[in-house]
C-alpha positions in Angstrom: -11.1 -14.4 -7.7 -7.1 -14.6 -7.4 -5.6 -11.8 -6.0 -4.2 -10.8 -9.2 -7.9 -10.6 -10.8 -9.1 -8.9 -7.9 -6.7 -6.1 -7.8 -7.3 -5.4 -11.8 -10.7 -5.5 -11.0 -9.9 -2.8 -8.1 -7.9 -0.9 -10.1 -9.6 -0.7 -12.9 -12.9 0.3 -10.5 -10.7 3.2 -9.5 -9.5 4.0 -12.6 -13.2 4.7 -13.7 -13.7 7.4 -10.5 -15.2 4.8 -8.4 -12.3 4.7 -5.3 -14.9 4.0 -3.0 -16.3 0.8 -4.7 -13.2 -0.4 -5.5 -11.5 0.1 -1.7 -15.0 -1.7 -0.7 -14.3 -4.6 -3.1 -10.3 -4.8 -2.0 -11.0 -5.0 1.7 -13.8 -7.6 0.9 -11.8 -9.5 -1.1 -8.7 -9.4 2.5 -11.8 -11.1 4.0 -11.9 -13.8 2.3 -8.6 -14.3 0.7 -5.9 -17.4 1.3 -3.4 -17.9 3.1 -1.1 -17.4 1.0 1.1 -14.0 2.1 1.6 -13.2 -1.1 -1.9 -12.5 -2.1 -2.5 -10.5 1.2 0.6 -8.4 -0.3 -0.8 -7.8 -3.3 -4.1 -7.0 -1.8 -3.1 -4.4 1.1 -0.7 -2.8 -1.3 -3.4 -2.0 -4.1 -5.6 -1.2 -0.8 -3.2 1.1 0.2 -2.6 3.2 -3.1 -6.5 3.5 -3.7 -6.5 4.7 -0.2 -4.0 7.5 -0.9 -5.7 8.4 -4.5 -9.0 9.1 -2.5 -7.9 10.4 0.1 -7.6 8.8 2.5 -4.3 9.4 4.1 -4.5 7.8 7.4 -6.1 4.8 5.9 -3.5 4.4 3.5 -0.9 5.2 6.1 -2.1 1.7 8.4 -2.8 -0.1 4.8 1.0 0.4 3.9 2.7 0.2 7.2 0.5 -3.4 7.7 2.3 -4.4 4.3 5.9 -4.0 6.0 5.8 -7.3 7.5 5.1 -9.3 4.9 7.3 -8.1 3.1 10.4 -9.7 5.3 13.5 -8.6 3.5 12.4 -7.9 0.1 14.6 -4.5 -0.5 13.1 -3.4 -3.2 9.3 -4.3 -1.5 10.1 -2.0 1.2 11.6 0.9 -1.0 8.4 1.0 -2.8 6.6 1.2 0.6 8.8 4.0 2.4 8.6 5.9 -0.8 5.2 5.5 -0.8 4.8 6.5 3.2 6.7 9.4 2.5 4.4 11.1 -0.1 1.3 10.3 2.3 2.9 11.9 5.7 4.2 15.0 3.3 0.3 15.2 2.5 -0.9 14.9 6.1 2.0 17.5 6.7 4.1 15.1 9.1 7.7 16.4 7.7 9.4 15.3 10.3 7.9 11.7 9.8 8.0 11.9 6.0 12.1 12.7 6.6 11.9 10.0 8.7 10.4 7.4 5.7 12.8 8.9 3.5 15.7 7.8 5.5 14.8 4.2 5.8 14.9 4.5 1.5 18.5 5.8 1.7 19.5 2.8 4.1 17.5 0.0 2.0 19.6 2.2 -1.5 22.7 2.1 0.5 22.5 -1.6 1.9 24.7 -4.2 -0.2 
């Protein structure tokens, strides 16, 4: 399947209580996807948030930071992902790192 497909197919998965099945299907679907950058994105992003809804902090953590290189200097990519690093190292209790996330957002708001 495209990468689109696959993550409405993960999504939905996890939408249905089935986190489990659908991080399965995600990190599957990395194994076998293109080349192309742009799927990977979309993939280890979904990954990443269906990490974080189960649970799995840490996961999601290395999911999300793994995503930061793709995304070059797509502002508004990275936003999403230090917003999103943030709310996961304020639930593993890391302030001091979640601060941290928090201020790479205000530099990405306050770059030109």
């Amino acid at each position: 399947p495209t990468a689109t497909t696959a993550v409405q197919r993960a999504r939905a998965s996890a939408g249905s209580g089935h986190g489990l099945e659908a991080i399965a299907m995600l990190q599957r679907d990395l194994g076998v996807a293109g080349s192309s950058s742009f799927d990977r994105l979309q993939l280890l992003l979904a990954l990443g948030e269906i990490q974080a809804e189960v649970g799995q902090l840490e996961d999601a953590r290395s999911t999300l930071t793994a995503t930061l290189s793709l995304l070059g200097s797509d502002r508004m990519g990275r936003l999403s992902v230090h917003r999103r690093l943030a709310a996961i190292e304020d639930r593993l209790g890391n302030k001091n790192q979640a601060a941290w996330e928090r201020q790479q957002v205000e530099a990405l708001e306050a770059a030109p």
